[in-house]
C-alpha positions in Angstrom: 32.9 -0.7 -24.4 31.6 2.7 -23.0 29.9 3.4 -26.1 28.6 0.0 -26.4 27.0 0.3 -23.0 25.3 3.5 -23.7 23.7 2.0 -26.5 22.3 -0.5 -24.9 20.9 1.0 -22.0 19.3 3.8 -24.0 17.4 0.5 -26.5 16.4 -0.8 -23.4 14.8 2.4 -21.8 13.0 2.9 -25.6 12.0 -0.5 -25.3 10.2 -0.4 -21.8 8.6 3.7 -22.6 7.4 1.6 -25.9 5.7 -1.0 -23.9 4.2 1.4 -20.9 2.4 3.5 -24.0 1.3 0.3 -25.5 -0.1 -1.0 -22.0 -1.2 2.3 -21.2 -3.3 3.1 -24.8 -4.4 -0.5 -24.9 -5.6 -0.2 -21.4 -6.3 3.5 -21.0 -7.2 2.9 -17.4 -9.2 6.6 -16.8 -10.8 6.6 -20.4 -9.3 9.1 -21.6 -9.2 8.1 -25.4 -12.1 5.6 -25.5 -10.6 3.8 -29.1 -10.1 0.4 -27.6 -13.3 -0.4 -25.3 -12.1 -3.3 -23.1 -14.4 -4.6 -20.3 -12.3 -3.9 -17.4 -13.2 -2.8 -14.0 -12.1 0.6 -14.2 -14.3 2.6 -12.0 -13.9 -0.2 -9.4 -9.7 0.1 -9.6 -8.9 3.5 -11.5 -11.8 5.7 -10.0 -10.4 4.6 -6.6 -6.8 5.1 -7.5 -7.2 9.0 -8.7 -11.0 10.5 -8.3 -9.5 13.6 -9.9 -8.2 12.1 -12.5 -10.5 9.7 -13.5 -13.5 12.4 -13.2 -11.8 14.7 -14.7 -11.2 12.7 -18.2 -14.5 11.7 -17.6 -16.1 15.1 -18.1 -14.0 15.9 -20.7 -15.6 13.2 -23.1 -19.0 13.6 -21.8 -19.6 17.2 -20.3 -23.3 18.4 -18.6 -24.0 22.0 -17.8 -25.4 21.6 -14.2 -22.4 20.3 -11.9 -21.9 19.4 -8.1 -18.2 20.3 -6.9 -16.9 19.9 -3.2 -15.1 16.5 -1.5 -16.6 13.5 -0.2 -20.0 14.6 1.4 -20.6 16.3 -1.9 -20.1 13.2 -3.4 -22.5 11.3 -1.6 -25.1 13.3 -3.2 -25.6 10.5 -5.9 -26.7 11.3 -9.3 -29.7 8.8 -9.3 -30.6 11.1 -6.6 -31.2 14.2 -8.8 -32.6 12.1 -11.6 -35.3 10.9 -9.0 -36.0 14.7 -8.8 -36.1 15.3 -12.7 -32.8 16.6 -13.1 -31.1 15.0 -16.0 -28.1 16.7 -17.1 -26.1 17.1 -14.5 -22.3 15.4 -13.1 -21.2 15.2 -9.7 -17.4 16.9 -10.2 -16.0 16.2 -6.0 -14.0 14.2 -5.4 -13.1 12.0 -1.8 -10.9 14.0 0.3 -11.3 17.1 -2.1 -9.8 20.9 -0.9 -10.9 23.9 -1.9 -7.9 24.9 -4.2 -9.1 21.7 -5.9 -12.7 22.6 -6.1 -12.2 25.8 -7.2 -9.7 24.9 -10.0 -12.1 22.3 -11.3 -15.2 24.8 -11.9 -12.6 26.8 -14.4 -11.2 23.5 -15.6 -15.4 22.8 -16.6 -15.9 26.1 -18.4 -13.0 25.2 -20.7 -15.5 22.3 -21.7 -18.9 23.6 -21.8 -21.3 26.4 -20.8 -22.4 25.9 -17.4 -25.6 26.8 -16.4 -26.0 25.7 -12.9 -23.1 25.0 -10.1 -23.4 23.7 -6.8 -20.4 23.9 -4.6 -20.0 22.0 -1.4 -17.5 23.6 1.3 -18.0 22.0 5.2 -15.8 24.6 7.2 -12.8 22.2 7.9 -11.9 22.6 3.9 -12.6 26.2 4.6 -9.0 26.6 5.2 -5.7 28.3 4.0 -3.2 25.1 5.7 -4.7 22.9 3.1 -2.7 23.6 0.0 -2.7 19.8 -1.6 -4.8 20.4 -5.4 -3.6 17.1 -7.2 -6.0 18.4 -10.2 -3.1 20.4 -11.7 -1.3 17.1 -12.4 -4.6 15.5 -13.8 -5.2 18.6 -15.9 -1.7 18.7 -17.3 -2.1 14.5 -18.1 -5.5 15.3 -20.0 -3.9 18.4 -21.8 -0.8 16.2 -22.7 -1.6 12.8 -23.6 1.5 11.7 -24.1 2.9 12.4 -20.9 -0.5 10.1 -19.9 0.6 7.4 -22.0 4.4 7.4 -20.7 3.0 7.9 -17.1 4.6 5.2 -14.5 1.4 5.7 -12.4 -1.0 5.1 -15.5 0.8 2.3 -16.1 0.0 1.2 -12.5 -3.1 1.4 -13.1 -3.5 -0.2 -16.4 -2.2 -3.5 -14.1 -4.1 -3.2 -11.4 -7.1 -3.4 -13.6 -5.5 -6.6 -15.8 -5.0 -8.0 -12.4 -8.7 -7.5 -11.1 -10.1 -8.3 -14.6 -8.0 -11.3 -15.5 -6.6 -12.4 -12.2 -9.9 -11.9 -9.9 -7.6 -9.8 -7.5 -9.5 -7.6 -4.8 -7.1 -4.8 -3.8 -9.4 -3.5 -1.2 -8.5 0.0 -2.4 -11.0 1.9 0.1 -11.6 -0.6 2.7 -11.3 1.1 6.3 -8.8 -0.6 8.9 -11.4 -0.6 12.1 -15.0 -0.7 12.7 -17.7 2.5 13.2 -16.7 3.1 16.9 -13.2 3.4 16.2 -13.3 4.9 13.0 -15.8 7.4 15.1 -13.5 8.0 17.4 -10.2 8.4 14.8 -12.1 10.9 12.7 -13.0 13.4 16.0 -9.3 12.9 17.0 -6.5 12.7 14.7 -8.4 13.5 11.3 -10.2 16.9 12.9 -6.6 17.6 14.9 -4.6 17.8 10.9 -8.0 20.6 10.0 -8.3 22.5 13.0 -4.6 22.4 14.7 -3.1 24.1 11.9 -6.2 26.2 10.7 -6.2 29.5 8.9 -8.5 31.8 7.5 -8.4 31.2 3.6 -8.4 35.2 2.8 -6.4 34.2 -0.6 -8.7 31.5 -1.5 -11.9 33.9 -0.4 -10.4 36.2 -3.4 -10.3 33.4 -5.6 -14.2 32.1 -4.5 -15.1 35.7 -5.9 -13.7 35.1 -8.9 -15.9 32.3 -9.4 -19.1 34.1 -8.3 -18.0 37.2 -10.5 -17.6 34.7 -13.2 -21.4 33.2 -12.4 -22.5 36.1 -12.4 -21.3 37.5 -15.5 -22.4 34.5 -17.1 -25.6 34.0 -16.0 -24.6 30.6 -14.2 -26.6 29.8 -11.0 -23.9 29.7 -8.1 -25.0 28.3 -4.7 -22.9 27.3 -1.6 -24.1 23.9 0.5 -22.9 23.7 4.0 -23.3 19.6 4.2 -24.4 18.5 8.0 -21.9 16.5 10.2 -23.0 15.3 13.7 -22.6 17.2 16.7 -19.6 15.9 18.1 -18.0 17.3 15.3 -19.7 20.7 15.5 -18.6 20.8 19.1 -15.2 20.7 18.1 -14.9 24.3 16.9 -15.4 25.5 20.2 -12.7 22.8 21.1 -10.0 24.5 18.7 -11.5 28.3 19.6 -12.4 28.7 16.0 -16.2 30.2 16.2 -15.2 33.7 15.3 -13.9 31.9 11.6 -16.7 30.0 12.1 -19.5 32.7 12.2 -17.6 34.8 9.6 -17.3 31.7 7.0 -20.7 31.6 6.4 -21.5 35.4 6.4 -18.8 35.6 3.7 -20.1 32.7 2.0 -23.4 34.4 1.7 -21.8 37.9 0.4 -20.5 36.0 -2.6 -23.7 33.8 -3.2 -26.9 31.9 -2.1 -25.6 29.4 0.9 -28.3 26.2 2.0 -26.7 25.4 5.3 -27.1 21.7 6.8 -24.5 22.5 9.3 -27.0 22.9 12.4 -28.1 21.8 15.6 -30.8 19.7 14.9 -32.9 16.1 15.3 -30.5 14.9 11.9 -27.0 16.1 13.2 -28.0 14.7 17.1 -28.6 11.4 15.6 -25.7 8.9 15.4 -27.5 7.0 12.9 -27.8 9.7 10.1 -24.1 9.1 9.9 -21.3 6.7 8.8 -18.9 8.7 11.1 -19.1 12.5 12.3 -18.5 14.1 8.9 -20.5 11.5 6.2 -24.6 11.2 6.5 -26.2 8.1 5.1 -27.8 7.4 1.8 -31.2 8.5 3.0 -30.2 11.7 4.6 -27.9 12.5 1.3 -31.6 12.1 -0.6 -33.1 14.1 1.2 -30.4 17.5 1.3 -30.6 16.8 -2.6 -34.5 16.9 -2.5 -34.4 19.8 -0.2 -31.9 21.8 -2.3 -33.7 21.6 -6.1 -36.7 22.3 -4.0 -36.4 25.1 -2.2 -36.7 23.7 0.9 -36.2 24.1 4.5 -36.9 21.3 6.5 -33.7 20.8 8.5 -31.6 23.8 6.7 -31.2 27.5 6.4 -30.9 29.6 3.5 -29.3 32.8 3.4 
C-alpha cells in the first residue's frame, strides 16, 4: 500500500511539472525563447509582474550598445525620447523600484551580451544607500542562464495565467494602479516611503568599491560612463536636512564625480519648486523627463550642473 502510494504521488508531481513546462514554453510569458509567438499581452501583465526579469530576457535576445540603468525616474526617460534626439540604439535597462546592487549587477550582466559603448546610470541619493540590500536580478539572471528552472518556475507559471486570463478572459488585474489620489499619494511618499530610505540610511562604502569597478571597467574599455542625479521636488530635498544626512549628501556627489562625469538635476530651482513638474515628490512628468534627456545628449545646462 506504501509503495503503491509513493507511486502515485510521485506520477502525479511528474504530471503537474509536465504541464507547468508546457504552459510555461507555450506561453513563455517574459520572451525568453521567442519559438511560439502568441499575441498576448505580455508587457501589459509580465513586464508589471517582474521589470527585472522581463528586461532582462529582453536584452538578451535583442542587445544595444548605449544603455540607461537606475530605478523608476530613470525609467521615465522614454526611449522615443532619445530617438526624437537621433539616438537609435539604445535600451532603457531600470527598472521601477530599482537599488543600486541591482543596477550595478545589471551593467556586468550587459557586457556578458555585447560591447557597450555608452552607459548612463541614474542614482537619486535615497538608493545611494548601504540598508538597501534587495537585487532580485540574481534570481532573473539565474532563470535566463537556466531555462529549465524558467520552465518549471511556479511564478512563471503565474504569469503565463495571468496573461491567458487578460488575453482570453478580458481580466484587468490592475497590477500598478495606486490606492489614493495625488495629495495623499504626496503626502505617503514624503512620510512613510522617505522614512524606510532615510531612517535606516548608511553610507554605501562597499557598494562605492563596487561603482569603481564599473568606472575602471568604462574606462578600460573605452565605454562612456556618466552619473544623472534625476530632480525630485523640494519637499523631498528638504528632507535630508530632516534625517541630518547633508554631510552624506555633499559627499555623494563629490564621490560620484571622482569616479565619473555626474549631470545633476537634483537642485533648487523653478522645476523642482513646481508641484506640477511632478507625479509626486520623487517622479517628474513626461515633459520634464524630455527635456533632462534633451539636456543630457546635448550638453546642456539649463536647469542642471555638470561636474
Amino acid at each position: 500500500m506504501h509503495k503503491k502510494y509513493i507511486i502515485y504521488t510521485s506520477s502525479n508531481i511528474v504530471l503537474i511539472l509536465f504541464f507547468v513546462f508546457i504552459v510555461n514554453y507555450i506561453v513563455d510569458p517574459f520572451n525568453l525563447n521567442n519559438k511560439i509567438l502568441l499575441d498576448l499581452p505580455k508587457h501589459e501583465v509580465s513586464y508589471k509582474m517582474n521589470y527585472r526579469l522581463y528586461k532582462m530576457a529582453e536584452f538578451s535576445q535583442n542587445t544595444h550598445n548605449f544603455i540607461m540603468l537606475g530605478d523608476s525616474r530613470s525609467d521615465d526617460l522614454k526611449i522615443q525620447f532619445f530617438y526624437e534626439n537621433d539616438i537609435q540604439n539604445f535600451y532603457n535597462f531600470s527598472y521601477g523600484g530599482g537599488t543600486l546592487y541591482e543596477v550595478i549587477d545589471t551593467f556586468w550582466f550587459a557586457t556578458k551580451y555585447i560591447k557597450l559603448e555608452r552607459v548612463i546610470i541614474g542614482i537619486p541619493f535615497n538608493i545611494f544607500n548601504e540598508s538597501n540590500k534587495v537585487n532580485f536580478t540574481k534570481e532573473a539572471n539565474l532563470l535566463i542562464d537556466t531555462p529549465i528552472k524558467y520552465y518549471l518556475n511556479f511564478f512563471i507559471f503565474k504569469a503565463s495565467l495571468f496573461n491567458l486570463y487578460s488575453k482570453y478572459m478580458g481580466g484587468n488585474l490592475n497590477l500598478e494602479r495606486p490606492p489614493m489620489n495625488k495629495k495623499e499619494f504626496w503626502k505617503h511618499q514624503l512620510g512613510l516611503v522617505t522614512k524606510s530610505f532615510y531612517e535606516k540610511y548608511r553610507y554605501p562604502t562597499h557598494l562605492l568599491l563596487k561603482l569603481s569597478e564599473v568606472s575602471n571597467y568604462a574606462k578600460t574599455n573605452n565605454i562612456k560612463l556618466q552619473f544623472f542625479i534625476p530632480p525630485v521636488h523640494v519637499d523631498l530635498q528638504n528632507k535630508v536636512d530632516e534625517y541630518h544626512l547633508r554631510d552624506e549628501y555633499i559627499r555623494y556627489k563629490k564621490d560620484l564625480a571622482s569616479l565619473s562625469e555626474v549631470i545633476d538635476f537634483d537642485i533648487i530651482n523653478s522645476i523642482t519648486r513646481n508641484r506640477d513638474n511632478f507625479s509626486d515628490p520623487y517622479h517628474f512628468n513626461p515633459k520634464i523627463a524630455r527635456d533632462i534627456v534633451y539636456e543630457i545628449l546635448n550638453n546642456k545646462e539649463t536647469f542642471s550642473h555638470r561636474f
